[in-house]
ZADO-1210 file (C-alpha; in nm, 4 decimals, padded with zeros to 6 digits):
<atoms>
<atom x="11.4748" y="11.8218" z="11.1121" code="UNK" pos="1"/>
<atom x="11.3354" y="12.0663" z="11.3495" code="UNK" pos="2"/>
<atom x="11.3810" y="12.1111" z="11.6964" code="UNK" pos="3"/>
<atom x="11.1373" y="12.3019" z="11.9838" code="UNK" pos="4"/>
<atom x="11.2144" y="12.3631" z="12.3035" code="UNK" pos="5"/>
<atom x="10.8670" y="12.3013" z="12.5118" code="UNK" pos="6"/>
<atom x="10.7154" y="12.3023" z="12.8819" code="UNK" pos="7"/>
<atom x="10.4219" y="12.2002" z="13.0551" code="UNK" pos="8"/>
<atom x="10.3313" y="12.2543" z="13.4260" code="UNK" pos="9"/>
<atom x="10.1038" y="12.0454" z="13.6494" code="UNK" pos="10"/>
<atom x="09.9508" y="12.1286" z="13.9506" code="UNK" pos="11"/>
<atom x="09.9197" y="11.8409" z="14.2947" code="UNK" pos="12"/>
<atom x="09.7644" y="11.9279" z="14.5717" code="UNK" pos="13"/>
<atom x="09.7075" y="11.6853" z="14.9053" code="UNK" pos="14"/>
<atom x="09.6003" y="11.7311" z="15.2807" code="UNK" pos="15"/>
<atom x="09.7511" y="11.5762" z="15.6039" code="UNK" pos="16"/>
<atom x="09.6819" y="11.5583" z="15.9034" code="UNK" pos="17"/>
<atom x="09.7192" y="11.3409" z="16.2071" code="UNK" pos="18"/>
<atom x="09.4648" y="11.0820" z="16.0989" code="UNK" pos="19"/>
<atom x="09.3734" y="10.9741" z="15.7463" code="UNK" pos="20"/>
<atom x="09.0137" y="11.0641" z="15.6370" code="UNK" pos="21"/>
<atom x="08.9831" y="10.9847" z="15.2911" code="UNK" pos="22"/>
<atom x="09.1564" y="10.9628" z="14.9407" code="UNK" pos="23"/>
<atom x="09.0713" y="11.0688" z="14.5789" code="UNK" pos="24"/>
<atom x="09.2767" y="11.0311" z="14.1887" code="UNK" pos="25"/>
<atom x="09.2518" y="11.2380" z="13.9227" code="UNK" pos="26"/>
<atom x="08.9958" y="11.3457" z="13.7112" code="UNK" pos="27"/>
<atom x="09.1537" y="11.1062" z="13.4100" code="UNK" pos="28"/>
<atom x="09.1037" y="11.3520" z="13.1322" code="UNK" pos="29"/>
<atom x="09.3084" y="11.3478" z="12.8450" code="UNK" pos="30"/>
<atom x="09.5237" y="11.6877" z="12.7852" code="UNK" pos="31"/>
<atom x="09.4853" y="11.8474" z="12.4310" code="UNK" pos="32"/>
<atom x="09.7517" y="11.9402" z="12.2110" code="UNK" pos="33"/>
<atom x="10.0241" y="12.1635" z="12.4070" code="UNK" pos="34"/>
<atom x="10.2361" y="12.4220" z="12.3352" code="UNK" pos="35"/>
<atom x="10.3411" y="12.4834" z="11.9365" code="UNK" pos="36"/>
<atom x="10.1233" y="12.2174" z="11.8684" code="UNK" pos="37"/>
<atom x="10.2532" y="11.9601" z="12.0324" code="UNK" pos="38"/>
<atom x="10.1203" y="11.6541" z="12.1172" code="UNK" pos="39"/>
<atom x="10.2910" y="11.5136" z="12.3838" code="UNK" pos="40"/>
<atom x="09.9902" y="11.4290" z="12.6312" code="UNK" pos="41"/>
<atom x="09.9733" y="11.4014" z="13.0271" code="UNK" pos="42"/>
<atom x="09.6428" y="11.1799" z="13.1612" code="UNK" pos="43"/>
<atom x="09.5174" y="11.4761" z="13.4300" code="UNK" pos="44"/>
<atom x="09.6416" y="11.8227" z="13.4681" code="UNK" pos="45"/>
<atom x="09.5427" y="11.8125" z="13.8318" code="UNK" pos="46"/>
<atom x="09.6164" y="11.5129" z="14.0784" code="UNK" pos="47"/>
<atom x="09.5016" y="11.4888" z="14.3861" code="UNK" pos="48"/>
<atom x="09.6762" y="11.2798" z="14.6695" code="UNK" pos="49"/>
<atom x="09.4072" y="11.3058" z="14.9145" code="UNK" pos="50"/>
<atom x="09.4049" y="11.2745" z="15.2791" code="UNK" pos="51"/>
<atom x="09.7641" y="11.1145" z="15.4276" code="UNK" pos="52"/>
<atom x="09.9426" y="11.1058" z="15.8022" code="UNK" pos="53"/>
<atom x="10.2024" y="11.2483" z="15.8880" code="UNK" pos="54"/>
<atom x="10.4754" y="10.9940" z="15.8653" code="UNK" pos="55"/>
<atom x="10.3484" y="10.7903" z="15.5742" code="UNK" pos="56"/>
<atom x="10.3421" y="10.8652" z="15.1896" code="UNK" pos="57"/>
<atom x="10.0811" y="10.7900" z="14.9190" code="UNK" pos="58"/>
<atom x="10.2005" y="10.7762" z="14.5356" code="UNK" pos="59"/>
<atom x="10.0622" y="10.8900" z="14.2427" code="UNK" pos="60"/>
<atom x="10.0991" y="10.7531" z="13.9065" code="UNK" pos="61"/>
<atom x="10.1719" y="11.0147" z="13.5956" code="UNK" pos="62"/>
<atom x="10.1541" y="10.8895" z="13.2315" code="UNK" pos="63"/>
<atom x="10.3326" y="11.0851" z="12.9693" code="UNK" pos="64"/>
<atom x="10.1883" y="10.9627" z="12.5986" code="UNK" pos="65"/>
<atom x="10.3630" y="11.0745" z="12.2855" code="UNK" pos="66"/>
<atom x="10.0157" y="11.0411" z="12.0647" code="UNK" pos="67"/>
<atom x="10.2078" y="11.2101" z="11.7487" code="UNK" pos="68"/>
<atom x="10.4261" y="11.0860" z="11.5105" code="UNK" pos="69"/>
<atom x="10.6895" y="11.3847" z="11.6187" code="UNK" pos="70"/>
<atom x="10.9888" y="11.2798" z="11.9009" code="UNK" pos="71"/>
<atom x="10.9680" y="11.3588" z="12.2440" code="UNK" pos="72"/>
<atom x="11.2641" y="11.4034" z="12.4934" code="UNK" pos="73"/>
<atom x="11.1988" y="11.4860" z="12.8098" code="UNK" pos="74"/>
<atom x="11.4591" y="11.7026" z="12.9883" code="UNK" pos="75"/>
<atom x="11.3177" y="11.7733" z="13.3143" code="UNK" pos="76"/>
<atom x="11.0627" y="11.6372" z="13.5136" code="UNK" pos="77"/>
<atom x="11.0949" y="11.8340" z="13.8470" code="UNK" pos="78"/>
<atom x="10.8508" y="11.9536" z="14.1623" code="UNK" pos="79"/>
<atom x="10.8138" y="12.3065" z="14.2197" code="UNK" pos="80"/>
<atom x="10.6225" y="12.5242" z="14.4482" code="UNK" pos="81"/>
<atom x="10.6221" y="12.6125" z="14.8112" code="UNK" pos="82"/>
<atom x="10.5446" y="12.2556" z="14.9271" code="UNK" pos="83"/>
<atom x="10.8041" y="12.1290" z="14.7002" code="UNK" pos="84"/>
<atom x="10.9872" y="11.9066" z="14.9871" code="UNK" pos="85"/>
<atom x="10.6968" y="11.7026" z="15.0682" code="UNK" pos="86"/>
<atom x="10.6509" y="11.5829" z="14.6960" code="UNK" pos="87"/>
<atom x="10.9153" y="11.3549" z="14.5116" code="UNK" pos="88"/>
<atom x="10.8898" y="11.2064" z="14.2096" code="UNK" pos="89"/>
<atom x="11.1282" y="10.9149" z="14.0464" code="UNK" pos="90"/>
<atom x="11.2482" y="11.0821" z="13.7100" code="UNK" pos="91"/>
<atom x="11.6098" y="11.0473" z="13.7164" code="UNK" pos="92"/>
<atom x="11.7419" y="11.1203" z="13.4070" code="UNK" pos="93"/>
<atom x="11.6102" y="11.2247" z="13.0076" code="UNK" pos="94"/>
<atom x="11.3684" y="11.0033" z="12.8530" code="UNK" pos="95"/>
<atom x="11.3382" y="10.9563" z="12.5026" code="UNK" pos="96"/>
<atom x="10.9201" y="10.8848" z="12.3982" code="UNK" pos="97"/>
<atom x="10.9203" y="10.8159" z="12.0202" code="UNK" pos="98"/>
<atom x="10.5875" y="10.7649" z="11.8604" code="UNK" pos="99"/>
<atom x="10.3232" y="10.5672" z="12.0164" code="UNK" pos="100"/>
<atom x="10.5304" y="10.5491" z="12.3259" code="UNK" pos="101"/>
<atom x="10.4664" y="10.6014" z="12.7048" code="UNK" pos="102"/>
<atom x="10.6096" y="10.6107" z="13.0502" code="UNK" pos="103"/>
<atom x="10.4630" y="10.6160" z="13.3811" code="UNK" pos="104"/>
<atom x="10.6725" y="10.8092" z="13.6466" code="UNK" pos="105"/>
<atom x="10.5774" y="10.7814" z="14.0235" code="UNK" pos="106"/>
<atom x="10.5320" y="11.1391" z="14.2658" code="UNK" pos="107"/>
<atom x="10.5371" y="11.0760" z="14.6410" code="UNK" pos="108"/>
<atom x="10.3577" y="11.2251" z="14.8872" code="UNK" pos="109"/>
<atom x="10.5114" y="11.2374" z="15.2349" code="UNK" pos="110"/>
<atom x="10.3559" y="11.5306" z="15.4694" code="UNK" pos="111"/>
<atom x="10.5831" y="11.6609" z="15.7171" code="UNK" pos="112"/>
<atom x="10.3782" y="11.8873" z="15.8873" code="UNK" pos="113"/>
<atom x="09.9629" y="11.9969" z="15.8829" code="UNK" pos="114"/>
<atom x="09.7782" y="12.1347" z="15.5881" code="UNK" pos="115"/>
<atom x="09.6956" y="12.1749" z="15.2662" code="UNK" pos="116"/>
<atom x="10.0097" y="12.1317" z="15.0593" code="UNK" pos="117"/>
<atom x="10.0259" y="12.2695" z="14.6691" code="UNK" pos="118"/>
<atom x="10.2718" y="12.2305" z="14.4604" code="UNK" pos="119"/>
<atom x="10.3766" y="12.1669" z="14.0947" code="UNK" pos="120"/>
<atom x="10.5244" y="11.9715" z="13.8216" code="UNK" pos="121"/>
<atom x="10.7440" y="12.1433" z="13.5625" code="UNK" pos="122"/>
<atom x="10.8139" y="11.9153" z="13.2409" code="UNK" pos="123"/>
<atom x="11.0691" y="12.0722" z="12.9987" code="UNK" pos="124"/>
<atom x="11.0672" y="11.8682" z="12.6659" code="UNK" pos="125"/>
<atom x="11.2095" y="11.9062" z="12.3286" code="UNK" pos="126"/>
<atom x="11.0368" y="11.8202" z="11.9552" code="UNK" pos="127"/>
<atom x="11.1508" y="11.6493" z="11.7042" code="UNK" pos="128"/>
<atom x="10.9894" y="11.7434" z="11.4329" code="UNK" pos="129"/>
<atom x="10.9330" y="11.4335" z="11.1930" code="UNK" pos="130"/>
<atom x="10.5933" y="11.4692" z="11.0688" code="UNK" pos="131"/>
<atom x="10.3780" y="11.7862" z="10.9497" code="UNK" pos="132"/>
<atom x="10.0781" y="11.8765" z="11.1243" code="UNK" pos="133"/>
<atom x="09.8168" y="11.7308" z="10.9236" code="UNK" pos="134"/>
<atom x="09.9965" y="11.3956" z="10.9810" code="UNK" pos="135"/>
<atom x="09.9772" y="11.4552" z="11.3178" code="UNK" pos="136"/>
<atom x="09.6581" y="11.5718" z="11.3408" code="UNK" pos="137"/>
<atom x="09.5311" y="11.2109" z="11.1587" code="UNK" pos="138"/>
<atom x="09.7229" y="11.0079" z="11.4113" code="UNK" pos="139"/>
<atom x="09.4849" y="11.1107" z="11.6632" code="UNK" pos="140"/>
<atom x="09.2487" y="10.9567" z="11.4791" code="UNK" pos="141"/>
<atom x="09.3729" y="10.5873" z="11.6425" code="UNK" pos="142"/>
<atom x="09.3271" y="10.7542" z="11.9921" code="UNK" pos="143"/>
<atom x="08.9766" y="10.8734" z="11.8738" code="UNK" pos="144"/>
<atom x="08.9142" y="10.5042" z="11.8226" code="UNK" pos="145"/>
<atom x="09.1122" y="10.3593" z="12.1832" code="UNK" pos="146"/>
<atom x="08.8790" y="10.5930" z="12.3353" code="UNK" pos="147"/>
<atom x="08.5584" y="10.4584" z="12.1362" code="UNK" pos="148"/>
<atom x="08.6374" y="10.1158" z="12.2069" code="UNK" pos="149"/>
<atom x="08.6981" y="10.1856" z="12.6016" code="UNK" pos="150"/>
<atom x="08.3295" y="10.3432" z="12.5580" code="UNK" pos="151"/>
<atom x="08.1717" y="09.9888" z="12.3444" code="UNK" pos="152"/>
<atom x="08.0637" y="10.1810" z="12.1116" code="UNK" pos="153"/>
<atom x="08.2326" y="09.9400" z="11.8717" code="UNK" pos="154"/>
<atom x="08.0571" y="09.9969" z="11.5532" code="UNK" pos="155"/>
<atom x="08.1824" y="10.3596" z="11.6031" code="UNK" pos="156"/>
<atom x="08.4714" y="10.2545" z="11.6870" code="UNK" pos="157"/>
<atom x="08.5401" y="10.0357" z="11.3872" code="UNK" pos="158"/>
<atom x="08.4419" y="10.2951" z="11.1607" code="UNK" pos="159"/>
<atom x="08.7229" y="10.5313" z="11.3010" code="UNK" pos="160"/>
<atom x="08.9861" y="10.2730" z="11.3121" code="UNK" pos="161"/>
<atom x="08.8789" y="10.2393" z="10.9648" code="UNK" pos="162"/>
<atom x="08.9273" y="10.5955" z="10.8945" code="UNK" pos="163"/>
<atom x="09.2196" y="10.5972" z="11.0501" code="UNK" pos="164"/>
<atom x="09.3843" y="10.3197" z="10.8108" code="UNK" pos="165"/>
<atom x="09.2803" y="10.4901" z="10.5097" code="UNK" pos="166"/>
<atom x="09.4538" y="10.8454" z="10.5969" code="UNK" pos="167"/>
<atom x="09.7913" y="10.6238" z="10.5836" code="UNK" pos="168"/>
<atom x="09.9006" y="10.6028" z="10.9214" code="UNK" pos="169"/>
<atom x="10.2397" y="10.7595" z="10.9761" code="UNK" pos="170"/>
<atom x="10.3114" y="10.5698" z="11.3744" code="UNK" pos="171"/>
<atom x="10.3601" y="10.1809" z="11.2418" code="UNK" pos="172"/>
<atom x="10.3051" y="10.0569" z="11.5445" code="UNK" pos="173"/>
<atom x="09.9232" y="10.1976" z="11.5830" code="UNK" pos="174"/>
<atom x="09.8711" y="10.0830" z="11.2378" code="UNK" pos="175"/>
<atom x="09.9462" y="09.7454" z="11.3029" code="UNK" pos="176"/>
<atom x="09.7286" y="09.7486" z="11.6612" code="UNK" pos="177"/>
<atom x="09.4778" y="09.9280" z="11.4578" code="UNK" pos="178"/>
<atom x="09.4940" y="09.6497" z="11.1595" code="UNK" pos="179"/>
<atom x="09.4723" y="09.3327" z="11.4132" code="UNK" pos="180"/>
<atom x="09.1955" y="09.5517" z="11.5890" code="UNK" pos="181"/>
<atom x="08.9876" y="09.6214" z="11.3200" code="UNK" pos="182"/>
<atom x="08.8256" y="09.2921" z="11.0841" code="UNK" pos="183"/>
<atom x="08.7524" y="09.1492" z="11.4814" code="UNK" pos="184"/>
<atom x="08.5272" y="09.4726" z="11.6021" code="UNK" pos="185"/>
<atom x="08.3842" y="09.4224" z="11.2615" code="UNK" pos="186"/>
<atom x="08.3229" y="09.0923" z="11.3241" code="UNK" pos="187"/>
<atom x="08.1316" y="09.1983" z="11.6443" code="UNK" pos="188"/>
<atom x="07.8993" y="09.3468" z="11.4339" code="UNK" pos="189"/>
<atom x="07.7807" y="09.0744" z="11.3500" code="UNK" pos="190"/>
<atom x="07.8792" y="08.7691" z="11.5774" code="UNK" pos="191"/>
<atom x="07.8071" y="09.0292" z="11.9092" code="UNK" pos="192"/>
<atom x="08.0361" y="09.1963" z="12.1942" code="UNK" pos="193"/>
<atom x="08.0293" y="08.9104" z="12.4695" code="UNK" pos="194"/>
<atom x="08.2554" y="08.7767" z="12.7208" code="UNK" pos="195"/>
<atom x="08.4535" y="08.6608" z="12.4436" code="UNK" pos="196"/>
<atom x="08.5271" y="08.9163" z="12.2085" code="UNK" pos="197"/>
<atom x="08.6049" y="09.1742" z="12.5412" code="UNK" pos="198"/>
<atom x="08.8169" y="08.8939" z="12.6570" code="UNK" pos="199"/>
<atom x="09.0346" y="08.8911" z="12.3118" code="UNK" pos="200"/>
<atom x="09.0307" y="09.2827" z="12.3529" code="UNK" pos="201"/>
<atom x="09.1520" y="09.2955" z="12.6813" code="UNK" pos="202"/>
<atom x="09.4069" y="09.0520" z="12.5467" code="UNK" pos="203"/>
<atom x="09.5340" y="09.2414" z="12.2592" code="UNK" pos="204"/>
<atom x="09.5305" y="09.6023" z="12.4953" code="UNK" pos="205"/>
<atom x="09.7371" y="09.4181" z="12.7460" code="UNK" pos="206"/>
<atom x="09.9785" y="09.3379" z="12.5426" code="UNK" pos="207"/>
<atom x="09.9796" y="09.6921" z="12.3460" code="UNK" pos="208"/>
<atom x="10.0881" y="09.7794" z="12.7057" code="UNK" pos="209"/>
<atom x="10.3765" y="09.5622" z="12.7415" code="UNK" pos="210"/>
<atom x="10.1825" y="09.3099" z="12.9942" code="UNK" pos="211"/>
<atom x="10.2518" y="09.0254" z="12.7965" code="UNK" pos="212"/>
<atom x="10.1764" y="08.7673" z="13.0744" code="UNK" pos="213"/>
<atom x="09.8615" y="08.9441" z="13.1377" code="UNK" pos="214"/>
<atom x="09.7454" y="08.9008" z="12.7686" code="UNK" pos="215"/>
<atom x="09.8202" y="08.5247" z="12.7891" code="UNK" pos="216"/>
<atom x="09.6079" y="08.4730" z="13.0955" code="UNK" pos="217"/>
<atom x="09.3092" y="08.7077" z="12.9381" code="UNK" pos="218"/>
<atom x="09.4137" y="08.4542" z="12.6064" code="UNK" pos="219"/>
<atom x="09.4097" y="08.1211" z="12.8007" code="UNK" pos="220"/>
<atom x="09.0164" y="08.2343" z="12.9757" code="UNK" pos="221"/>
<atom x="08.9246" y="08.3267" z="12.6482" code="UNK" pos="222"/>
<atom x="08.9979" y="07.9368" z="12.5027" code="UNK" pos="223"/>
<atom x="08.8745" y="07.7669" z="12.8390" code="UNK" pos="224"/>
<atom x="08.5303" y="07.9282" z="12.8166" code="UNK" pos="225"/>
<atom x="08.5121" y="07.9708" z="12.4364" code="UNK" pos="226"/>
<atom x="08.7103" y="07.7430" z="12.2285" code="UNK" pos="227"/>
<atom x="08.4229" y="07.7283" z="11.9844" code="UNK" pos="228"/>
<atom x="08.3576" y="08.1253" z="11.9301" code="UNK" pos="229"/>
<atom x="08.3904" y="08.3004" z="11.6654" code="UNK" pos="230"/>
<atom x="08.7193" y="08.4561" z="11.8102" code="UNK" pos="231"/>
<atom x="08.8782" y="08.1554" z="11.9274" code="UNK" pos="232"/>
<atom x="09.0888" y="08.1448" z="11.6352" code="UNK" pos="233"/>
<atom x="09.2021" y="08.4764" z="11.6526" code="UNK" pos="234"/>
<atom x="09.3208" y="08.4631" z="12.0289" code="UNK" pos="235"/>
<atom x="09.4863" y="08.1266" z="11.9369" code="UNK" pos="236"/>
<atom x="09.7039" y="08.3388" z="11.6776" code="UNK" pos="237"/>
<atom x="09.7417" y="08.6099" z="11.8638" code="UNK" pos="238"/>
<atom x="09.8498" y="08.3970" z="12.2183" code="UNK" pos="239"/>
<atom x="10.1413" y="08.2015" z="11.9267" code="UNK" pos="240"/>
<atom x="10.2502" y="08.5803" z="11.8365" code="UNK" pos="241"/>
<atom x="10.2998" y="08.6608" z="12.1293" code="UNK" pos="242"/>
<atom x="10.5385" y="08.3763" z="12.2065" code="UNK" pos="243"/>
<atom x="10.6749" y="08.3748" z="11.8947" code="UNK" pos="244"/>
<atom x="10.7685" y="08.7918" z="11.8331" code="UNK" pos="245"/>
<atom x="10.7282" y="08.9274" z="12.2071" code="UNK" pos="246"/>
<atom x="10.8619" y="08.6584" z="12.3906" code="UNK" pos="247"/>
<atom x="11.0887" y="08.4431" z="12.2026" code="UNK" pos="248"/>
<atom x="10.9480" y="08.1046" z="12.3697" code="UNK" pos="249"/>
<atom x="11.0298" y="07.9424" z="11.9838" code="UNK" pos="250"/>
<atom x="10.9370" y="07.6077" z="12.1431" code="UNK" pos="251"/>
<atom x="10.6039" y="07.7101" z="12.2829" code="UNK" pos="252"/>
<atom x="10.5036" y="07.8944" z="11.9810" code="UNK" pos="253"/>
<atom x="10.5589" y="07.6150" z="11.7284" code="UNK" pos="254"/>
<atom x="10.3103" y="07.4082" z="11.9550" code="UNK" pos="255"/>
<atom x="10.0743" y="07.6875" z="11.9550" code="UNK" pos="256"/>
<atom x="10.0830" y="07.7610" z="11.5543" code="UNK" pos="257"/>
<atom x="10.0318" y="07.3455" z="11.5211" code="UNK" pos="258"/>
<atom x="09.6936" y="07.3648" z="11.7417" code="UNK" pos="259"/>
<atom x="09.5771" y="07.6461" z="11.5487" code="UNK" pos="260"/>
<atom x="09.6081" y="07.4741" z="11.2335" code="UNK" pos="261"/>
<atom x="09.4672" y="07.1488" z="11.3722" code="UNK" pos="262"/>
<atom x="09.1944" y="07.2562" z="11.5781" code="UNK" pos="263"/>
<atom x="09.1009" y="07.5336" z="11.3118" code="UNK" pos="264"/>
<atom x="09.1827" y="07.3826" z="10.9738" code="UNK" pos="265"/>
<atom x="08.9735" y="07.6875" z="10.8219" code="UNK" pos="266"/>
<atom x="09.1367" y="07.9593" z="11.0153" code="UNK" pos="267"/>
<atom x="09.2539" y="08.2707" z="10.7933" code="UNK" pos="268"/>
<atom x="09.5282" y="08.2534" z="11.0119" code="UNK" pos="269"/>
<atom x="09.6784" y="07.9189" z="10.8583" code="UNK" pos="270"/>
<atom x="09.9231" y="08.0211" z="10.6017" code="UNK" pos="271"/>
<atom x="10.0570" y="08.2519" z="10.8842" code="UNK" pos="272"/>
<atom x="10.0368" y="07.9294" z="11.1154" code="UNK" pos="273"/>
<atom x="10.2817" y="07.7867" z="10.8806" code="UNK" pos="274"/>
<atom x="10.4877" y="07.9974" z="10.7965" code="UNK" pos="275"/>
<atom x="10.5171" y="08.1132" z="11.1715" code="UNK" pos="276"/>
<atom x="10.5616" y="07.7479" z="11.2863" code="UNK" pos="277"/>
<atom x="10.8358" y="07.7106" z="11.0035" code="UNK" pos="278"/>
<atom x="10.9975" y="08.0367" z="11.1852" code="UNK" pos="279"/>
<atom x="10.9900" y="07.8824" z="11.4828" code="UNK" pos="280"/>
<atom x="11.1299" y="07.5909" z="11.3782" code="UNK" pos="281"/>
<atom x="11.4065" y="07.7497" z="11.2712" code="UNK" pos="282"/>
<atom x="11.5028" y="07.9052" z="11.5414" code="UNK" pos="283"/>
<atom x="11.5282" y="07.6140" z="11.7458" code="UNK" pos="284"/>
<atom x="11.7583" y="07.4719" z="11.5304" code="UNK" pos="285"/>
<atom x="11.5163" y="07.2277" z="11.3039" code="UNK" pos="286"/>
<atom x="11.5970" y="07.3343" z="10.9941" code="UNK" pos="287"/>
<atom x="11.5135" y="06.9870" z="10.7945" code="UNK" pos="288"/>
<atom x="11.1229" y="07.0075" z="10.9399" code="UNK" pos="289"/>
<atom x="11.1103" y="07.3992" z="10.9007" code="UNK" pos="290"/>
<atom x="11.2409" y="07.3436" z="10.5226" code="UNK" pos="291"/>
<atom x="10.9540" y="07.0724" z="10.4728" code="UNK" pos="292"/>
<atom x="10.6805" y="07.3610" z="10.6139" code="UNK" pos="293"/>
<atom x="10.8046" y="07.5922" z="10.4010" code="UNK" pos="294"/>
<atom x="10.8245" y="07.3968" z="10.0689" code="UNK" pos="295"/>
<atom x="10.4192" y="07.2812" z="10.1607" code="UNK" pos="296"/>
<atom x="10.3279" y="07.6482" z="10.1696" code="UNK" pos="297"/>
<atom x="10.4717" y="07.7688" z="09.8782" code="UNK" pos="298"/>
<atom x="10.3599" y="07.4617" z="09.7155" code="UNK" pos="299"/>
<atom x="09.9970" y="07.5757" z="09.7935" code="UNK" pos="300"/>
<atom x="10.0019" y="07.8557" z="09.6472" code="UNK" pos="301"/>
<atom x="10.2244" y="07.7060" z="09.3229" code="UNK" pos="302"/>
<atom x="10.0056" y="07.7926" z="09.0255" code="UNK" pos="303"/>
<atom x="10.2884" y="07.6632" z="08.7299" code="UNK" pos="304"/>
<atom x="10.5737" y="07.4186" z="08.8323" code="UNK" pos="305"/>
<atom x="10.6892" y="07.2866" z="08.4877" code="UNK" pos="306"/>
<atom x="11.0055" y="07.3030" z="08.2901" code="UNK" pos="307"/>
<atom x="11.1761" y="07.4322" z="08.5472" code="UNK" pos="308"/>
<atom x="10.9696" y="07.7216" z="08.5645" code="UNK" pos="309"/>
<atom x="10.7594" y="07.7507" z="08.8775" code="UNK" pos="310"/>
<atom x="10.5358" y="08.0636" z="08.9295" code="UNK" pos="311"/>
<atom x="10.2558" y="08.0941" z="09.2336" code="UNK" pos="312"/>
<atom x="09.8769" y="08.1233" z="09.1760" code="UNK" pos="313"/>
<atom x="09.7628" y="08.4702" z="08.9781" code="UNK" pos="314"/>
<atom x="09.5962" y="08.6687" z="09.3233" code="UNK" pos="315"/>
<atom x="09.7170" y="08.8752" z="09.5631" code="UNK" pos="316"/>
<atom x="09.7646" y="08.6294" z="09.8756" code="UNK" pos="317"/>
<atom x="09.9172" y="08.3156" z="09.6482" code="UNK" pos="318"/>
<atom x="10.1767" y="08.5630" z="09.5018" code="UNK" pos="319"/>
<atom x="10.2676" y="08.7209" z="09.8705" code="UNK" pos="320"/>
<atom x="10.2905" y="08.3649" z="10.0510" code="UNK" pos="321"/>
<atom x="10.5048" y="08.2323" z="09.7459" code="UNK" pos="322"/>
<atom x="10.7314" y="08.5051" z="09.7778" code="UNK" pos="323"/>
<atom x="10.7254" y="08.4729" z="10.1502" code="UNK" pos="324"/>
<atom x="10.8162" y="08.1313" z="10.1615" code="UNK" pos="325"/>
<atom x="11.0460" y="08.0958" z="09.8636" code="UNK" pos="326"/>
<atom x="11.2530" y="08.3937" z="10.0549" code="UNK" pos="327"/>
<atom x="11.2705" y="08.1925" z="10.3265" code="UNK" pos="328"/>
<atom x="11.3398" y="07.8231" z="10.1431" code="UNK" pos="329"/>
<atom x="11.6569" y="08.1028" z="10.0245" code="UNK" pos="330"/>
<atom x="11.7849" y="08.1779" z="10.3284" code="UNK" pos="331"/>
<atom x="11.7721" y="07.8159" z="10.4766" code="UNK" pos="332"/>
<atom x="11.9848" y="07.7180" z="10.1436" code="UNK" pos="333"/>
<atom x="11.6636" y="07.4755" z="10.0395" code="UNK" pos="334"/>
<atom x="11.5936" y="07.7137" z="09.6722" code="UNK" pos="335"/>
</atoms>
């Protein structure tokens, strides 16, 4: 394992004055790789606090993204420059970004005096070297795709999530947002980009972000205006995941998985409405009902019970759902 000692500098720059005249952000660009390659990225190089009285502060927001499949800690996240007292920011300590990850930290603006004030942010991080550089190179690939998507130019941005699933992803977690991501821009193609499908997007990007009550309300629009699209079934699933995996509401979830079976009986989502419900089940403490769940599934896809000898169906799906469930009937002390 190698290890790289690394630094970036930003630049803010703000105005005050005695009364406010005005504000501004930054430009939003995304920073390219950085020093040896690395690929730790910032959202703006520049930030811009605008206009602000003396006596009050304005905040900025900063986003640190470790796009690579390399580790990122961050030693130092301190304000330099002449102006260096009027600007604060709220990194206390080292942070840690493993792949895929991000954190926002907040810089403060609070003029003392007149003027135009400069000054500038010093990051000192280390890398952990876990990947080589073609790897990381294909991981940006997913981003490629985020940023095609933001754009709606979904059919371009279905073929690079595709592309991006066939290199062999190295960050699991953007090759599982790119795999739930990818069959329903596909299905755009076809079924088209409205209210819906954006809705279901917004959803899944939400929760990518950790606003898992936000997803659920983008979810719950998504079924009041369009419980018979195309995509209905897929933000039922994915509003049962969430309670089920993110949230741990085991109660809510089971209910969820049960609608999506019953209200969409041809759902490719309802051997993983079963099995999920049995999960769920389970963890509530009904072991009896999630042992009947999980004896139906496996039973479906049961191609030889006879003579004691019970084998599931010969494809792909059948023989993954049998072993699913029958590793589960194991573990609840039902095989």
């Amino acid at each position: 394992m190698k290890f790289h000692k690394q630094s970036m500098l930003l630049s803010v720059f703000a105005a005050s004055m005695l009364s406010a005249c005005g504000g501004g952000d930054g430009d939003g660009a995304a920073q390219g790789p950085g020093p040896n390659g690395s690929y730790l990225f910032v959202d703006s190089s520049n930030y811009y606090f605008g206009t602000t009285d003396i006596g009050t502060t304005r905040t900025q927001t900063i986003e640190l993204v470790n796009r690579g499949g390399d580790i990122y800690p961050i030693n130092k996240f301190e304000v330099s420059g002449d102006n260096r007292e009027e600007f604060t920011s709220d990194f206390y300590g080292p942070i840690t970004l493993n792949p895929s990850e991000a954190v926002r930290l907040n810089v403060t603006f609070q003029p003392v005096s007149n003027g135009r004030k400069f000054a500038d942010i010093e990051i000192d991080f280390d890398t952990i070297v876990q990947v080589t550089d073609k790897q990381n190179q294909d991981e940006q690939k997913f981003y490629e795709a985020k940023e095609l998507e933001r754009r709606q130019d979904y059919p371009a941005a279905s073929n690079k999530y595709g592309e991006y699933i066939k290199t062999g992803p190295v960050v699991d977690a953007n090759a599982q947002r790119a795999a739930i991501k990818l069959p329903v821009i596909k299905e755009s193609n076809t079924y088209g980009d409205g209210k819906d499908f954006k809705g279901y997007l917004a959803a899944v990007n939400a929760r990518d972000s950790g606003d898992l009550n936000g997803a659920l309300a983008e979810i719950d629009q998504v079924m009041v205006a369009s419980s018979d699209s195309y995509i209905a079934d897929d933000a039922l699933y994915l509003k049962g995941y969430i309670e089920l995996m993110d949230k741990q509401d085991y109660a809510t979830a089971q209910k969820t998985m049960q609608q999506l079976r019953r209200s969409y009986p041809d759902t490719t989502y309802y051997d993983t409405a079963l099995y999920s419900e049995a999960l769920a089940l389970q963890s509530l403490g009904n072991e009896n009902l999630a042992t009947e769940i999980l004896l139906d599934l496996r039973y479906k896809h049961t191609g030889i019970d006879a003579l004691g000898i019970t084998l599931p169906k010969d494809n792909i799906v059948s023989r993954m759902w049998f072993d699913r469930a029958s590793d589960a009937l194991k573990t609840l002390g039902a095989l």
